[in-house]
C-alpha positions in Angstrom: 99.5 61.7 93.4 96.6 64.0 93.7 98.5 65.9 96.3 101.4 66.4 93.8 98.5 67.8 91.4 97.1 70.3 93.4 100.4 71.9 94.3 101.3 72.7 90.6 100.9 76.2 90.4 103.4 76.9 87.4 102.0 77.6 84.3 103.0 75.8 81.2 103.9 79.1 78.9 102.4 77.1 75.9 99.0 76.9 77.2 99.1 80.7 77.5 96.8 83.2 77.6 93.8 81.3 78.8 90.3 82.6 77.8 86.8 82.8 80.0 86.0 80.2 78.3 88.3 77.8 79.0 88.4 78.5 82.4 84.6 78.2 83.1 84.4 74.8 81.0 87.2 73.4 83.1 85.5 74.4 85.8 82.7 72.3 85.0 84.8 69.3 84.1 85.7 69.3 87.7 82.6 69.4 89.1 81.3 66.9 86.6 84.2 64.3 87.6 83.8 64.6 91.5 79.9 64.2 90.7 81.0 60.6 88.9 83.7 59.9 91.8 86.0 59.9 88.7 89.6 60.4 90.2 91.8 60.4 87.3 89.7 62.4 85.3 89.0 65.0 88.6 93.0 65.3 88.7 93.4 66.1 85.5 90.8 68.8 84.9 92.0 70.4 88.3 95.8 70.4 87.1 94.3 72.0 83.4 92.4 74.1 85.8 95.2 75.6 88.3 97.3 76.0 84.4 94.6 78.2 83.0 94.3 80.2 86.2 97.5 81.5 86.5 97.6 82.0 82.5 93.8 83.8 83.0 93.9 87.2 80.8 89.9 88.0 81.2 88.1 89.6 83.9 86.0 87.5 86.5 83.2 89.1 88.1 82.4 87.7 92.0 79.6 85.0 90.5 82.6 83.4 88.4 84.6 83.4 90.9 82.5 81.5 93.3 82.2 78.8 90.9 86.2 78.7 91.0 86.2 78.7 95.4 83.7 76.1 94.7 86.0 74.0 92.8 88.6 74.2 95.2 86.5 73.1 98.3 85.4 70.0 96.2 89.6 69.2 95.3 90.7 69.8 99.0 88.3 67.5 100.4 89.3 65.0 98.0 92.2 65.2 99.8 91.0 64.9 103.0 92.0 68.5 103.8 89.2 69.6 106.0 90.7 72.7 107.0 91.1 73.7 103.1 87.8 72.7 102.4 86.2 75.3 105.3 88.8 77.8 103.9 87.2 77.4 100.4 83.9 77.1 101.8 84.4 80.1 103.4 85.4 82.1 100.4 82.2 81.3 98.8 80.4 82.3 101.5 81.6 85.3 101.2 80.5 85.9 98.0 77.0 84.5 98.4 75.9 84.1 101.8 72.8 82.0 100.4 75.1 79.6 98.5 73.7 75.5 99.2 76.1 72.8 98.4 73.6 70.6 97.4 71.9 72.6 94.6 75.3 73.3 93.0 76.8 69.5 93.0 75.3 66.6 93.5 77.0 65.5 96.6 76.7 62.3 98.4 78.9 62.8 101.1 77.2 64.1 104.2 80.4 64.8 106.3 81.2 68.1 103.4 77.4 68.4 103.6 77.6 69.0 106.9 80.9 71.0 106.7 79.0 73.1 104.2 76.0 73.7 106.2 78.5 74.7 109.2 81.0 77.1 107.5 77.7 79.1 105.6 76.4 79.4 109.5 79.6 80.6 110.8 82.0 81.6 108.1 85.9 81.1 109.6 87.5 84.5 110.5 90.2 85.7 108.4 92.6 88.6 108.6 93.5 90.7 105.2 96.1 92.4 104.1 97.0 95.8 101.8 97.5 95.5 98.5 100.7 97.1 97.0 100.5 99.9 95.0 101.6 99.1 91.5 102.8 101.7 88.8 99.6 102.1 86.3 98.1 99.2 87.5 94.6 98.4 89.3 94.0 95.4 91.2 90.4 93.1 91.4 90.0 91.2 94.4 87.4 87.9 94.0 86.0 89.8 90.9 84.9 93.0 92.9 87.7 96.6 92.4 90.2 96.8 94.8 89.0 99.8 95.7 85.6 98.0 96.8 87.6 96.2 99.0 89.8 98.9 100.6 92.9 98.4 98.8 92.6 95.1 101.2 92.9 91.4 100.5 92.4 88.4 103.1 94.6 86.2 104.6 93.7 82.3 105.1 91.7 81.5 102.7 91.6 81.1 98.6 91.2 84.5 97.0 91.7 85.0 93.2 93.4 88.0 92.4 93.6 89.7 89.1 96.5 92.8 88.1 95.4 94.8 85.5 98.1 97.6 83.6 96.4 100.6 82.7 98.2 101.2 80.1 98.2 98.1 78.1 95.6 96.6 79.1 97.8 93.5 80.3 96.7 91.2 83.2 97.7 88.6 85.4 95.8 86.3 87.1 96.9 85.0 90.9 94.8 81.8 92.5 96.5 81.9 95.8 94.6 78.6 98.1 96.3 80.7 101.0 95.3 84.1 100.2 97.3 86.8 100.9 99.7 88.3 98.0 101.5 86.6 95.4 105.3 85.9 95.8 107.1 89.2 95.4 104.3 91.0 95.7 104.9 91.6 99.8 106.0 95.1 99.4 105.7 97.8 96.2 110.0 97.9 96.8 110.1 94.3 96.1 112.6 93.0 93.7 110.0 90.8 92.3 107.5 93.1 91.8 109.4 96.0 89.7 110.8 93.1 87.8 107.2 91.6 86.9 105.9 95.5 86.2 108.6 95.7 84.5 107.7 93.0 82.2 104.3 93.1 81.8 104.9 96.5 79.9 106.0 94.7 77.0 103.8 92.7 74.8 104.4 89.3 74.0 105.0 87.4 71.0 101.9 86.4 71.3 99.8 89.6 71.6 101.5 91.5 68.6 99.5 89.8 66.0 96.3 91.3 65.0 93.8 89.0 65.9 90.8 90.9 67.6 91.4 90.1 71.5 88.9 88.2 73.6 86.5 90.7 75.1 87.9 91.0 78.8 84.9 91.9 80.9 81.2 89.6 81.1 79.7 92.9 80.3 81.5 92.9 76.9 81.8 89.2 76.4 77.1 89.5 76.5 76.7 92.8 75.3 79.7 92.4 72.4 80.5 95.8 72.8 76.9 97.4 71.5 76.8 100.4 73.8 79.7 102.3 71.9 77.9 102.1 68.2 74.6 102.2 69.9 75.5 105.8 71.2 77.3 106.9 68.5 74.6 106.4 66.4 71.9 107.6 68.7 73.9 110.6 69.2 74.1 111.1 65.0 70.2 111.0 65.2 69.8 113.7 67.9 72.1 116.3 65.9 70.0 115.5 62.8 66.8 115.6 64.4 67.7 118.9 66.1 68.8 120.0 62.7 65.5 118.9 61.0 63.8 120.4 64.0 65.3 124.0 63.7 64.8 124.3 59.6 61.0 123.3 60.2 61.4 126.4 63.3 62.4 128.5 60.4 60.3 127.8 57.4 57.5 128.2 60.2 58.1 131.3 60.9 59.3 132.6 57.6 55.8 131.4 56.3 54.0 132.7 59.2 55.3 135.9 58.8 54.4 136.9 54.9 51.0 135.7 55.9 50.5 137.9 58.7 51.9 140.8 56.5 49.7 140.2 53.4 46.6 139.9 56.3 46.7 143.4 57.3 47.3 144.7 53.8 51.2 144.2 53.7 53.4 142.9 50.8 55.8 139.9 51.2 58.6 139.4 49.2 58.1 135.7 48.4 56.1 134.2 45.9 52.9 131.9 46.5 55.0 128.6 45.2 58.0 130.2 47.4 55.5 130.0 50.2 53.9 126.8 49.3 57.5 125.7 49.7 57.9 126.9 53.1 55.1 124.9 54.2 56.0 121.5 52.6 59.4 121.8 54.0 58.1 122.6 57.6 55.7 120.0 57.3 58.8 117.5 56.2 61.6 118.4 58.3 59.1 118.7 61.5 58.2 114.9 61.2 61.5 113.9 60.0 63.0 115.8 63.1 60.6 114.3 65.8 61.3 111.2 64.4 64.9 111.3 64.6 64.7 112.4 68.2 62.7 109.2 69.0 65.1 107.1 67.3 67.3 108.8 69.0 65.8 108.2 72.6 65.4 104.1 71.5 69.5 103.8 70.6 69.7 106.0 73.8 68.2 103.4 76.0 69.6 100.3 74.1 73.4 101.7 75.0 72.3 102.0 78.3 70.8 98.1 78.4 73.4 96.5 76.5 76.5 98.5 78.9 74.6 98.2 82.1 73.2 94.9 81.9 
């Protein structure tokens, strides 16, 4: 039966498009149910699981998907799939070399302890693979670019890849246990793969409404978008502190300049209120001007934090 389970890799169109959120908590449901040797409950968040994957419209960075190669080791030795279980151990590896089995579930086996402990000391060779070129579209391999990888993606063991158009912003989401491509994916002239570009062009039912989307990448999910208003606004305050800046420039010198006239004898063609003028407003617009530049600087460094970070 749990065989049958982990083989479903068709989602079920009416438990799509899948957020981060679900995903990750699934995720943990796993875990959590291997960790109380609680079969029925293991195969069931798994099957939720493999659903949500292939219904995934949200970026994964590498760390998320480690959690996801995790998952999978702990379902194929369930099965008693050793091989599968180095594969998967192996594609966390590869994303953190460090990675302990025992600080991430609490595991009371020692033969996948052991597994664990071998496949971080000698990671199992795979071979990769080019990724098609698709019209308008980018591809993320295990969370990183594709051009990080070299347009490459390996062969042999799990991989998560994610297909992103360009110009829609649309996405698909590929767990493939075996690596490699997706079906139809083999070559860009592929039947299967003009057909799905094709397609993915065109909005869904779904996606016409106007409910705000879920933000795709981690950065936006934590930082809720804050660098874009954040720089607007700290842009706004430079311009107006530069303009409070130049007016004090001017009424400085303006001022300046009738008082060095009526020094050496001279006449100035502005009264003593016009000048006492002068000086408030150069006083005024010089502190109001510095100050907008520091505001400026603060919003300036809190864009950078909050899209950086």
């Amino acid at each position: 039966m749990l065989g049958l389970l982990l083989s479903l890799t068709t989602p079920a169109l009416a438990d799509c498009p899948a957020t981060f959120q679900q995903v990750m908590a699934t995720s943990e449901q796993v875990v959590v149910a291997y960790e109380q040797a609680n079969a029925s409950k293991f195969e069931t968040a798994y099957r939720d699981l493999r659903t949500e994957l292939d219904c995934l419209e949200a970026v994964l960075e590498p760390a998320e998907v480690r959690t996801l190669h995790l998952v999978r080791a702990l379902a194929a030795w369930t099965q008693g799939d050793a091989d599968g279980t180095r594969a998967a151990l192996g594609s966390v590896a590869a994303l953190d070399p460090e990675f302990d089995l025992r600080t991430e579930v609490a595991v009371y086996d020692a033969g996948l302890i052991a597994l664990a402990e071998e496949t971080l000391d000698a990671p199992p060779m795979v071979t990769t693979i080019t990724l098609p070129v698709v019209p308008w579209s980018t591809w993320r391999v295990d969370g990183q670019d594709g051009a990080d990888t070299g347009g490459l993606t390996p062969v042999g063991r799990p991989v998560l890849l994610q297909l992103i158009n360009s110009n829609t912003g649309q996405m698909r989401s590929f767990y493939l246990e075996q690596g490699g491509l997706p079906e139809g994916f083999e070559t860009p002239e592929s039947a299967g793969l003009l057909a799905w570009s094709r397609e993915s062009s065109k909005p869904r039912d779904d996606q016409k409404s106007s409910t705000p989307k879920e933000p795709r990448t981690p950065r936006e999910r934590e930082a809720g978008g804050l660098h874009r208003p954040l720089a607007l606004a700290g842009g706004a305050a430079a311009v107006l502190g530069a303009a409070g800046l130049g007016l004090a420039w001017y009424k400085k010198t303006t001022f300046e300049d009738c008082v060095n006239q009526l020094t050496v004898g001279g006449t100035c063609d502005r009264t003593r209120d016009e000048l006492e003028l002068d000086y408030t407003v150069n006083r005024a617009a010089g502190l109001s001007g510095y100050g907008l530049v520091g505001v400026a600087g603060v919003l300036g460094i809190g864009a950078v934090v909050t899209w950086r970070f």
